[in-house]
DSSP file (Angstrom, degrees, kcal/mol; ACC not computed):
  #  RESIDUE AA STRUCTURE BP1 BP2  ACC     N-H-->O    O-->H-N    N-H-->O    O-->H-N    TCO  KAPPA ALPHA  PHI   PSI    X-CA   Y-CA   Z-CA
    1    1 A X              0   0    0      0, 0.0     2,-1.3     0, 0.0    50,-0.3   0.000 360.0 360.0 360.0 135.1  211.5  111.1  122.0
    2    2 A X  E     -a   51   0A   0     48,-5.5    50,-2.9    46,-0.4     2,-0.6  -0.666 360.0-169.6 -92.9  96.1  211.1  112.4  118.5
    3    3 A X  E     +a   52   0A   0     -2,-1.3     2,-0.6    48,-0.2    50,-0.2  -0.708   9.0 173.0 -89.6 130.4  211.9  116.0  118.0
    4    4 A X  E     -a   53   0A   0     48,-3.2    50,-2.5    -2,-0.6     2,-0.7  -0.931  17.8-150.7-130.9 146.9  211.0  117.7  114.7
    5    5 A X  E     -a   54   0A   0     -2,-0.6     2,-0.5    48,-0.2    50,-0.2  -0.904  10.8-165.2 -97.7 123.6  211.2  121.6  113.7
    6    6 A X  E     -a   55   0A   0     48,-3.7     2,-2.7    -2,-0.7    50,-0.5  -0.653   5.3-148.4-110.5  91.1  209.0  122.5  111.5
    7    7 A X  E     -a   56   0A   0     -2,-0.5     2,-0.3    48,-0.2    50,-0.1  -0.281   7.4-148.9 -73.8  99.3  209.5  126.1  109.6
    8    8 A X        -     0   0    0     -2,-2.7    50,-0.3    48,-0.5     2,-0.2  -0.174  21.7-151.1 -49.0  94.8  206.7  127.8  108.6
    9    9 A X        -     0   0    0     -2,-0.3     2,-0.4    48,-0.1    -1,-0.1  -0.510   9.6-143.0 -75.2 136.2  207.9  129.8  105.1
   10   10 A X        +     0   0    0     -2,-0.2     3,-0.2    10,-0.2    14,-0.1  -0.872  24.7 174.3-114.5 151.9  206.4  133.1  104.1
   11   11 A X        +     0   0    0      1,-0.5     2,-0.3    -2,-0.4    -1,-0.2   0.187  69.4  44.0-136.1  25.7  205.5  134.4  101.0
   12   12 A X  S    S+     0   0    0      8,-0.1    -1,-0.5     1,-0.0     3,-0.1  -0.684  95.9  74.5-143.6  99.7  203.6  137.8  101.1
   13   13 A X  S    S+     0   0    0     -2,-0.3     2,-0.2    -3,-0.2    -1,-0.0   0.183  82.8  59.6-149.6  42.3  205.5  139.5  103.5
   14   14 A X        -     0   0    0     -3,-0.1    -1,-0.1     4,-0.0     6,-0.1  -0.955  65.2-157.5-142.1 118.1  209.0  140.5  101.6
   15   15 A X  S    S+     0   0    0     -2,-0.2     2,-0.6     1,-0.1     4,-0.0   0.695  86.6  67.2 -87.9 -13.9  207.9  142.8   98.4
   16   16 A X  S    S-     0   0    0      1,-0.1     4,-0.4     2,-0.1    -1,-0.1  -0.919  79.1-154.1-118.3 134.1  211.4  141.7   96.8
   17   17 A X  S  > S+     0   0    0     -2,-0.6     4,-3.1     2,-0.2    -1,-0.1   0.718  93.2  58.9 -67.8 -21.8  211.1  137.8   96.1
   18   18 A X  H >> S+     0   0    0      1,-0.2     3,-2.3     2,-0.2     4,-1.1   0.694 109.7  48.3 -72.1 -88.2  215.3  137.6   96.5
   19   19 A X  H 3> S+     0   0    0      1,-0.3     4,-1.5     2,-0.2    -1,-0.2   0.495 113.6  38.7  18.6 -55.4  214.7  138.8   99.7
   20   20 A X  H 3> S+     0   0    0     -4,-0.4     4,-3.0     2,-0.2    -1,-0.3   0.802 107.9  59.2 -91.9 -28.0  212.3  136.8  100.7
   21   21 A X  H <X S+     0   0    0     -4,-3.1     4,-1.1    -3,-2.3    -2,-0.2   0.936 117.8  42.4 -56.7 -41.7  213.8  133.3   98.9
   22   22 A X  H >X S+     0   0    0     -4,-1.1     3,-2.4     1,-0.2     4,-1.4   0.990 111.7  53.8 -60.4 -59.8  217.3  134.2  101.6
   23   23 A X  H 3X S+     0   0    0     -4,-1.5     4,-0.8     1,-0.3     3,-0.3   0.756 112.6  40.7 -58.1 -45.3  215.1  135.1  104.4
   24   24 A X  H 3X S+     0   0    0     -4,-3.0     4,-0.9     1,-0.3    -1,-0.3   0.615 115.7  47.6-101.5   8.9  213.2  131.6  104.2
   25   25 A X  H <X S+     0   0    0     -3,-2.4     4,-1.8    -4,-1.1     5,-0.5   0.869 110.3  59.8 -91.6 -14.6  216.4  129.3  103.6
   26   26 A X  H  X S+     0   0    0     -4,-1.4     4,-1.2    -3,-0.3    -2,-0.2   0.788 110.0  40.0 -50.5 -34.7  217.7  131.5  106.6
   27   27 A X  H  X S+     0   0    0     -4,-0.8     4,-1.0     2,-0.2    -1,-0.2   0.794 107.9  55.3 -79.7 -41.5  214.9  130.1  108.3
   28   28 A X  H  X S+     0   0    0     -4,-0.9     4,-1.8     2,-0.2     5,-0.2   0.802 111.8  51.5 -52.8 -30.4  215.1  126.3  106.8
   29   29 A X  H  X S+     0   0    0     -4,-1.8     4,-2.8     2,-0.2     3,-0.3   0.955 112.5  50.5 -80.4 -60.8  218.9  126.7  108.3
   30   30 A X  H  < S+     0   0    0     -4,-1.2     4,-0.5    -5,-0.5    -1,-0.2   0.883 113.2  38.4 -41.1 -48.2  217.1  127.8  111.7
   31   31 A X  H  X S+     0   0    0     -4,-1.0     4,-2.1     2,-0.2     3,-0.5   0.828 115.9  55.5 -99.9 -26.3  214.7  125.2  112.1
   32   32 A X  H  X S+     0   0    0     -4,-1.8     4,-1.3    -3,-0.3     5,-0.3   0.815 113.7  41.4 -73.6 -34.5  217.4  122.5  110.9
   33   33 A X  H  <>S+     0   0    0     -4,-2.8     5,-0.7    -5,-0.2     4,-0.3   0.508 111.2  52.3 -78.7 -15.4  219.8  123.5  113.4
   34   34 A X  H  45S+     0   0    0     -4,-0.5     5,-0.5    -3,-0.5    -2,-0.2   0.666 110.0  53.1 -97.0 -37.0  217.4  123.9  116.3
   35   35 A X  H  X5S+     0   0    0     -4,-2.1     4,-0.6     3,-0.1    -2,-0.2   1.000 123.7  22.7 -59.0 -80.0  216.1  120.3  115.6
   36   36 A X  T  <5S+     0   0    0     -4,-1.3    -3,-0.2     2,-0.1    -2,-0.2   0.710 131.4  27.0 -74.9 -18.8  219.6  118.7  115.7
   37   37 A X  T >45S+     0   0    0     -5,-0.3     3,-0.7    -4,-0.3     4,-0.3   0.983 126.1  34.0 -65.0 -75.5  221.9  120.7  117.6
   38   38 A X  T 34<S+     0   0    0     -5,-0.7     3,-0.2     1,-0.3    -4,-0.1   0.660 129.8  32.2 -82.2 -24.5  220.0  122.6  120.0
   39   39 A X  T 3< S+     0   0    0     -4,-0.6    -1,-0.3    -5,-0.5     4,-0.3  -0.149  90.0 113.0-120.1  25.4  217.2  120.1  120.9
   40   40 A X  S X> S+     0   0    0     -3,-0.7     3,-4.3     1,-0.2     4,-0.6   0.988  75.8  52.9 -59.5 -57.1  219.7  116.9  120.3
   41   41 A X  T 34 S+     0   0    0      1,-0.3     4,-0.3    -4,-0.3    -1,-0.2   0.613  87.9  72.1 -90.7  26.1  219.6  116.0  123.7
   42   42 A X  T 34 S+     0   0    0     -3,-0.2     3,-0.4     2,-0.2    -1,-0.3   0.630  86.9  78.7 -72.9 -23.5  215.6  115.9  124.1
   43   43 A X  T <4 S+     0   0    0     -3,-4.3    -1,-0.1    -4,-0.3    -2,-0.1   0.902  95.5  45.1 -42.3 -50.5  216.0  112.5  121.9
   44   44 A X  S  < S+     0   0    0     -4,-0.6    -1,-0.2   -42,-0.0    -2,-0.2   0.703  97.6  92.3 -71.2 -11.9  217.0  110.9  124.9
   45   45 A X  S    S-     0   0    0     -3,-0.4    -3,-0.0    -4,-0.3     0, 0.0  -0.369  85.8 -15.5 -83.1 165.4  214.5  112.2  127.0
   46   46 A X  S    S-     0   0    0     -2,-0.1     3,-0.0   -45,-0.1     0, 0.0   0.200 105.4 -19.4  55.4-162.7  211.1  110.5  127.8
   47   47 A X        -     0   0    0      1,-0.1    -2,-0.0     4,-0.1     0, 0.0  -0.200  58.3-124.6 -96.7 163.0  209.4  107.4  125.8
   48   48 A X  S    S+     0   0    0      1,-0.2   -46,-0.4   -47,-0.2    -1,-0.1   0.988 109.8  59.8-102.9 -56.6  210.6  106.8  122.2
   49   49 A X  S    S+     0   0    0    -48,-0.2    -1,-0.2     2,-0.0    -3,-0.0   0.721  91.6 102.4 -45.9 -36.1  206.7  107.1  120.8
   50   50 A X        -     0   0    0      1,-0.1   -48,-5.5   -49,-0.0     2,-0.3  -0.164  57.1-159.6 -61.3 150.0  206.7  110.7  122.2
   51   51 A X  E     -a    2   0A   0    -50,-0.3     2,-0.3    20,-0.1   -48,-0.2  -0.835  25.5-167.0-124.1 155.8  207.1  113.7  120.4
   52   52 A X  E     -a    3   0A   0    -50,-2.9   -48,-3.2    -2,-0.3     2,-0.4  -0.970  19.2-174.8-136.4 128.6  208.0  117.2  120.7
   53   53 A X  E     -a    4   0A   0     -2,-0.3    16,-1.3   -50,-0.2    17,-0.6  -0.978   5.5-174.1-113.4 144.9  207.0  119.2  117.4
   54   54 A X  E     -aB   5  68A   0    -50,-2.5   -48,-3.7    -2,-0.4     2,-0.5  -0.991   9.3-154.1-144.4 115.8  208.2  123.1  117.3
   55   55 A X  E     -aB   6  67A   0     12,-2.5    12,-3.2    -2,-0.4     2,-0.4  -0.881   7.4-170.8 -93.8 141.2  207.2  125.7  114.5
   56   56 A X  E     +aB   7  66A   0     -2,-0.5   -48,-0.5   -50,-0.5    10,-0.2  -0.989  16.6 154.3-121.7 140.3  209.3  128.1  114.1
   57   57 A X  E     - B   0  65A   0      8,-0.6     8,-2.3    -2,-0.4     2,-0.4  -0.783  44.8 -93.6-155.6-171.9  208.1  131.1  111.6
   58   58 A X  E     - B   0  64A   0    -50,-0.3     2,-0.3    -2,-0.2     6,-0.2  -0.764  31.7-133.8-111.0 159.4  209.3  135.2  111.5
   59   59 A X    >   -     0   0    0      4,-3.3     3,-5.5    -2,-0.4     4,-0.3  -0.689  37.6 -89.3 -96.5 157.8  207.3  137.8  113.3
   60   60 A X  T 3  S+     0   0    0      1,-0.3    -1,-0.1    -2,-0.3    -2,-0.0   0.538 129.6  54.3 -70.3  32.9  206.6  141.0  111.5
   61   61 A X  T 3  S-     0   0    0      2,-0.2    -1,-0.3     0, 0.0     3,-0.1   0.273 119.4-113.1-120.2  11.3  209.4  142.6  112.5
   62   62 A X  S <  S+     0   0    0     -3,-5.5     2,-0.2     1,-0.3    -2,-0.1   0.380  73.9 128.5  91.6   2.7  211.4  139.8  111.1
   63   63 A X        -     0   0    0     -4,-0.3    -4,-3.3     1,-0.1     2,-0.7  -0.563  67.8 -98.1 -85.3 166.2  212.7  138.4  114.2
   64   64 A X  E     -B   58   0A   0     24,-0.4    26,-1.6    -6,-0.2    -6,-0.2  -0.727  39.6-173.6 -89.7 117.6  212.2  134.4  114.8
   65   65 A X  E     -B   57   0A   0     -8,-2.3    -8,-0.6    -2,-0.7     2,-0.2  -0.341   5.0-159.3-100.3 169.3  209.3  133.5  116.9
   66   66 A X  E     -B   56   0A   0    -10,-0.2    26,-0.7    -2,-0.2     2,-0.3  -0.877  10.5-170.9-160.5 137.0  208.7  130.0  117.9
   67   67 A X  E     -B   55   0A   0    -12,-3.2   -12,-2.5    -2,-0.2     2,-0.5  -0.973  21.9-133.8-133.5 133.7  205.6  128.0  119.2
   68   68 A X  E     -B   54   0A   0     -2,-0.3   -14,-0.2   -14,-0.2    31,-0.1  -0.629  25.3-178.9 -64.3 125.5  205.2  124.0  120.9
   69   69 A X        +     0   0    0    -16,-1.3    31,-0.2    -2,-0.5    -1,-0.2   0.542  49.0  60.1-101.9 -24.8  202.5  123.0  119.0
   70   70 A X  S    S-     0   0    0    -17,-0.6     2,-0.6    29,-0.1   -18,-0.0  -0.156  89.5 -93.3 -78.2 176.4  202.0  119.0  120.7
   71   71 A X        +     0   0    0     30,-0.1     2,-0.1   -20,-0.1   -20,-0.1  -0.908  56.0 154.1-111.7 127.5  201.4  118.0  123.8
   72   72 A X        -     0   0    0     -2,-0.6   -20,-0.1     1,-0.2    -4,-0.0  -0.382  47.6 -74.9-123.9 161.0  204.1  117.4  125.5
   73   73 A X     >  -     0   0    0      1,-0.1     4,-1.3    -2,-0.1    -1,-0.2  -0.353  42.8-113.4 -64.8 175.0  205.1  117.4  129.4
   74   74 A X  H  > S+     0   0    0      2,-0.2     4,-1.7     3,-0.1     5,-0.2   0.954 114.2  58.3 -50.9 -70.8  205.8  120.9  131.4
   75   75 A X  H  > S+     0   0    0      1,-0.2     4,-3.6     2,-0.2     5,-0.2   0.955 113.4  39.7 -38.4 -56.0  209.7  120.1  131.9
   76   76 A X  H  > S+     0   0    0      2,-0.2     4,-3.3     1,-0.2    -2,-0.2   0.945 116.0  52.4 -67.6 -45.6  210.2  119.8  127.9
   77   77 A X  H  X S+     0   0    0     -4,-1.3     4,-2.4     2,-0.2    -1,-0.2   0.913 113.5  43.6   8.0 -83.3  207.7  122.8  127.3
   78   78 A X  H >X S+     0   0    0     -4,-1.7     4,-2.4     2,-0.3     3,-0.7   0.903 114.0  50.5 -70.9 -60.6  209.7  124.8  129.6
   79   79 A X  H 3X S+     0   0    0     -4,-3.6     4,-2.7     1,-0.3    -1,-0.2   0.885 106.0  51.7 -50.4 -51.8  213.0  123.7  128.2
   80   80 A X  H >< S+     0   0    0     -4,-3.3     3,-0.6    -5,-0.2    -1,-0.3   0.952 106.2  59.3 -49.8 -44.6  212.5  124.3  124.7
   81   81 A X  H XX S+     0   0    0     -4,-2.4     3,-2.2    -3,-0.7     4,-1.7   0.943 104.7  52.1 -45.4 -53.2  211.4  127.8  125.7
   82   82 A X  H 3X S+     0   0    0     -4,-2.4     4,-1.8     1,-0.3    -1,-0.3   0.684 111.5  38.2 -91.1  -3.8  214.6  128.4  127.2
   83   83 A X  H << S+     0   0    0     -4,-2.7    -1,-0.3    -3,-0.6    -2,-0.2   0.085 114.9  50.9-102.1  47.8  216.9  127.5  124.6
   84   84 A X  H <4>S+     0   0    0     -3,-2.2     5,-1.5    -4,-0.2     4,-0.5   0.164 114.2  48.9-118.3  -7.8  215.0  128.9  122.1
   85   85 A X  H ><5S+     0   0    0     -4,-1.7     3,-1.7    -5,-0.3     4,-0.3   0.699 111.2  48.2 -87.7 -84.6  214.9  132.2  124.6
   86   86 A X  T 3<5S+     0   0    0     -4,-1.8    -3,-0.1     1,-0.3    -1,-0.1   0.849 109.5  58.3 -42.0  -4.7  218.9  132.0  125.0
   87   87 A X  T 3 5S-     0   0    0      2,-0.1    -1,-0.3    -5,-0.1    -2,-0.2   0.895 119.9-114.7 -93.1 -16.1  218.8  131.7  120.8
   88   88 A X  T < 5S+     0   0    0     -3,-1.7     2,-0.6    -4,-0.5   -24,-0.4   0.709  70.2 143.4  56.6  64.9  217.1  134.9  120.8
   89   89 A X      < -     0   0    0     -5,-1.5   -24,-0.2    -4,-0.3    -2,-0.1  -0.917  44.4-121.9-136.8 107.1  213.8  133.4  119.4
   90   90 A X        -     0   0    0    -26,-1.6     2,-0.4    -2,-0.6   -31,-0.0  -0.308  25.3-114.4 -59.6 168.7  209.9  134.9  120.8
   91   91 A X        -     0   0    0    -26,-0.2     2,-0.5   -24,-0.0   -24,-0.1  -0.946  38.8-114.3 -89.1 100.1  207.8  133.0  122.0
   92   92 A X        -     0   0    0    -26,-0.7     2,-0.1    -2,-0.4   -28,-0.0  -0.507  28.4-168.0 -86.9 117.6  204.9  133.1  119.4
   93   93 A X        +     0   0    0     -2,-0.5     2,-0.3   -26,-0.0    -1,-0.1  -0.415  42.4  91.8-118.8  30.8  201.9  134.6  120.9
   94   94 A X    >   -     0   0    0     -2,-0.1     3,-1.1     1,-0.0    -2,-0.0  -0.975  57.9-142.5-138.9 174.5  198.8  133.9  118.5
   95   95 A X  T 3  S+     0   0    0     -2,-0.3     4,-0.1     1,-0.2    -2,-0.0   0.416  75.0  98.3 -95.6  20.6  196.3  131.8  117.9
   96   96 A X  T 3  S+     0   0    0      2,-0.1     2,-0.4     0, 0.0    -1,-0.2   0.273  77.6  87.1 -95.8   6.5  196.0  131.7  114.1
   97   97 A X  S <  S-     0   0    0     -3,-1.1     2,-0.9     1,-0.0     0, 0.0  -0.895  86.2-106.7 -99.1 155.9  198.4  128.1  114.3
   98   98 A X        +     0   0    0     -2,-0.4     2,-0.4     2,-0.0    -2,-0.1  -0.754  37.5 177.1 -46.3  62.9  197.3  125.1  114.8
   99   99 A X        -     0   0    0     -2,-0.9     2,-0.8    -4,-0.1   -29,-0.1  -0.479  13.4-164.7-112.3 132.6  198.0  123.9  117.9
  100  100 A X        +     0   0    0     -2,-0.4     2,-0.4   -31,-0.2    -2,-0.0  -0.922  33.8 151.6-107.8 111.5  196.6  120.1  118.9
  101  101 A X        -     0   0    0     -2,-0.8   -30,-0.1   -30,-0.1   -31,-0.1  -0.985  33.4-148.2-139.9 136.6  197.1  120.4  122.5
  102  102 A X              0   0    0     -2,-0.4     0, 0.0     1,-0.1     0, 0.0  -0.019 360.0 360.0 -85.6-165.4  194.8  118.4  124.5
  103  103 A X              0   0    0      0, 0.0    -1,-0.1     0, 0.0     0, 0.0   0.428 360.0 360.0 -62.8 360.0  193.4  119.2  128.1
């Protein structure tokens, strides 16, 4: 299985640009680390043509939300949730991504 993180960078919602340039390599760091480390052993799981894609982006209170955008089975779903819950990382709860999920 092919995991990728993808981080969704903001750029209007830090009024000081240093500020915002830390916050979104903080984020690059986030989504690079989440991919290989946390979600390593999801490589092994399920058909090597499957995919699992995860954005991860900040909420406005700055904390890191995260949303399965593919579709993917229930078990991996559910497992990304929970270590991206034990990273301390929401569960992103609108509909203004793009999510290609089938029936």
């Amino acid at each position: 299985m092919t995991v990728t993180v993808l981080a969704i960078l903001e750029t209007d919602f830090v009024p000081d640009k240093a500020l915002g340039r830390v916050m979104n390599e903080r984020l690059q760091k986030a989504a690079f680390e989440l991919q290989e480390v946390h979600l390593a052993d999801l490589k092994s799981m399920g058909e090597r043509n499957e995919d699992v894609v995860v954005y991860i982006s900040y909420n406005p209170k700055y904390k890191i939300r995260f949303r399965v955008v593919n579709d993917v089975p229930e078990p991996i779903e559910s497992l990304v949730g929970e270590i991206c819950g034990n990273l301390g990382y929401l569960f992103w709860k609108t509909a203004t991504v793009n999510v290609f999920k089938g029936n």
